[in-house]
C-alpha positions, 0 to 999 in steps of 0.5 A: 928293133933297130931301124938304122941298119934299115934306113941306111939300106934305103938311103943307098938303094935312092942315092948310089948304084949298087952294081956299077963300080964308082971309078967307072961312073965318075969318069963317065960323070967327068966326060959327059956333064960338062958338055952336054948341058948348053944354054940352048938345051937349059931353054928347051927344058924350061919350054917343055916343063912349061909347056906340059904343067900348063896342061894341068892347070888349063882348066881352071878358068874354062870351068864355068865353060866346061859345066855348060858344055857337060850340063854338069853342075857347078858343086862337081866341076872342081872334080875336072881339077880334081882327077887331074890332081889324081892322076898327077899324084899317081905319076909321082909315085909310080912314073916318076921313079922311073927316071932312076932305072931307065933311060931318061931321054926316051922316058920324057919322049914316050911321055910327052906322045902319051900326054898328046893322045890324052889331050886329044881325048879331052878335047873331043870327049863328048861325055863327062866320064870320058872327059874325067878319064882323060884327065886323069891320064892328062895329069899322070903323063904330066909328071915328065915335068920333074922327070925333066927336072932330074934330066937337068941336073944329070946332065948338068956339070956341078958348078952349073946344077943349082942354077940349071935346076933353078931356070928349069923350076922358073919355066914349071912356075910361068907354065902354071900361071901363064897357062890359064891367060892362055887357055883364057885367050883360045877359049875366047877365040875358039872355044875350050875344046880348042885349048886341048887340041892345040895343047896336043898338037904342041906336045907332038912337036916338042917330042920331035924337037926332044927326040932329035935334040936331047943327048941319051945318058947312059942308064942311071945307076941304080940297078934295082926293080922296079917295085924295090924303087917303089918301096924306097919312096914310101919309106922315104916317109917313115925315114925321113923326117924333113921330108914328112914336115916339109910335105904337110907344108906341102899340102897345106899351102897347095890346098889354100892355093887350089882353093883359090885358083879353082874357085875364083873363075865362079865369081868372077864368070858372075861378074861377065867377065870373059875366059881372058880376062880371068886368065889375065890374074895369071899374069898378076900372079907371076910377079908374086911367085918371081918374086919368091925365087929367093926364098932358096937363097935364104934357106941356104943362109939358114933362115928356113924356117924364119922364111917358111913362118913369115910366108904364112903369115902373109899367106892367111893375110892374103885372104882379106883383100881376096874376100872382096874379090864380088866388090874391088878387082884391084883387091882381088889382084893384091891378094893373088900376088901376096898368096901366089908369093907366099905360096911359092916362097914355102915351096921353093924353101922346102925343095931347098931344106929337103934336098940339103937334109937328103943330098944325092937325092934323085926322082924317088924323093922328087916324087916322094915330096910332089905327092903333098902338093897334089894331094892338097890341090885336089882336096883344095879343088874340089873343097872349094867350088863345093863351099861356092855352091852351098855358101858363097864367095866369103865361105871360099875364102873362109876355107882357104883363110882356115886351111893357111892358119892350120900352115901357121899353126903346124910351123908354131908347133914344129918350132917347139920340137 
């Protein structure tokens, strides 16, 4: 059977609309997309991306917390990060494509209202089904992250797209490593629960702040059901090659970031250190993760694939210094800015390489491409404080060690194809 006929049906149901005439779009397109993206609005969008990934990864270093609380033991407390990952990936697949077929603006807005009532669940759940559950609601309102992400770049003129969808990425990239300083610091001072409840409250505000201040684009052009759009991702997977390449990247470096950063509060709650002090090797991530925000640049120059391979390269290293973590907090710090480099150098390089080989792409290949990185984060999560539980530290970092060697490997192998 020929599939191109096929191919070429979904490629256009995800990159065109199929009722609204072209001359009417582009003159809509030439009238709005100049004025509207301010660098004020561009600020506001990277706050609220901030603001909602960090709801994901507030958990990480309020683990050992959240088990006493729960009397959950340490094997299962990676399940908080897990079912947050679930909840994530669902979103992906099922919410994000929204932002193709409905109004954009009042998407992000129920969203972010959604999101609060789940985190004010979590934060007053007084058992642990309760908690899971509403973290799992708390991961899957947390998608209005790449809803924004598009928002950006329909609002944005097309000389100022590439860096608008850029300074949006940079505010998901702080958001994740600022949140757990963060989260370490209220614990601290007021305890987990706190984190949440405050996290709810901000979300309330930002959805007033959105409401009064983003524009309504008219409905997006593509005109088809929902439950076609939802087929349309799947079959971006069968279609597209660079996507199904670049997702097993995907995976793979998020599980070894995952194991890391899920485990690493369990040593070093041994060691007494408090929720900020562990929150603060957030702060040494960032240098590592900016300091990758080229790697897009290079992929432009056609050096992809050499970037993706030498990123996983010092990614499997990075789990030396890592391993002596019980010993040398100053090797543990090295470490962490190496792989949270590595990491998101092969990330940035693959949005690069996807969104070149699909041009015109919109939330359906957003969504398509993060379900990877979720699957891999709660594998990764709930993998590690499993091996921390059974064998100790040097097993954690064995795992994470053996899942970026299988990256290195993968890219060995697509090099031959």
């Amino acid at each position: 059977m020929n599939m191109k006929p096929v191919v070429s049906v979904i490629k256009k149901e995800i990159t065109a609309g199929s009722t609204v005439s072209k001359t009417k779009n582009n003159s809509q397109n030439h009238a709005l997309a100049a004025p509207l993206l301010t660098p004020a609005l561009t600020f506001l969008f990277s706050l609220t991306s901030a603001l909602a990934v960090a709801n994901v990864y507030f958990a990480q270093p309020l683990l050992e917390s959240m088990a006493k609380s729960f009397s959950v033991q340490s094997a299962a407390i990676g399940m908080v990060v897990t079912m947050t990952q679930v909840g994530y990936g669902a979103g992906l697949l099922f919410i994000v494509p929204l932002g193709d077929i409905v109004n954009r603006k009042y998407l992000v807005i129920t969203q972010m209202v959604l999101l609060a009532t789940a985190l004010f669940i979590a934060g007053f759940s007084q058992n642990w089904a309760t908690f899971l559950g509403a973290m799992v609601f708390v991961g899957l309102m947390a998608v209005v992250v790449q809803i924004v992400v598009v928002y950006t770049a329909s609002l944005a003129a097309a000389h100022q797209r590439g860096k608008a969808v850029g300074t949006v990425t940079s505010g998901v990239v702080l958001g994740i490593l600022l949140a757990r300083f963060t989260s370490g610091v209220i614990a601290d001072l007021a305890g987990w629960r706190a984190v949440y409840l405050s996290s709810a409250c901000l979300m309330l505000m930002m959805a007033g702040v959105l409401y009064k201040a983003i524009p309504s684009l008219p409905q997006p052009r593509v005109k088809s059901s929902y439950w076609v759009l939802i087929k349309s991702v799947f079959m971006l997977f069968i279609t597209e090659p660079t996507l199904r390449a670049r997702g097993i990247f995907a995976l793979l470096i998020f599980a070894a970031f995952s194991v890391l950063w899920t485990s690493m509060v369990l040593p070093l709650s041994a060691q007494s250190l408090s929720h900020t002090q562990i929150g603060m090797f957030g702060l040494a991530g960032i240098a590592g993760a900016l300091a990758a925000s080229k790697a897009g640049k290079w992929a432009d120059r056609g050096m992809g694939q050499r970037t993706t391979g030498l990123s996983l390269i010092l990614l499997l290293l990075s789990w030396l210094p890592i391993a002596f973590a019980e010993r040398s907090l100053l090797l543990l710090i090295v470490g962490v800015i190496v792989l949270d480099f590595a990491v998101q150098a092969v990330h940035v390089t693959n949005q690069s390489l996807i969104f070149s080989a699909i041009p015109n792409a919109h939330s359906s290949l957003v969504g398509a491409y993060m379900c990877f990185y979720s699957l891999g984060s709660a594998l990764g999560a709930i993998a590690s404080t499993q091996f921390y539980s059974l064998w100790g530290w040097y097993a954690v970092c064995a795992l994470g060690a053996g899942i970026s060697a299988a990256a290195l490997l993968f890219w060995l192998w697509s090099q031959k194809e």
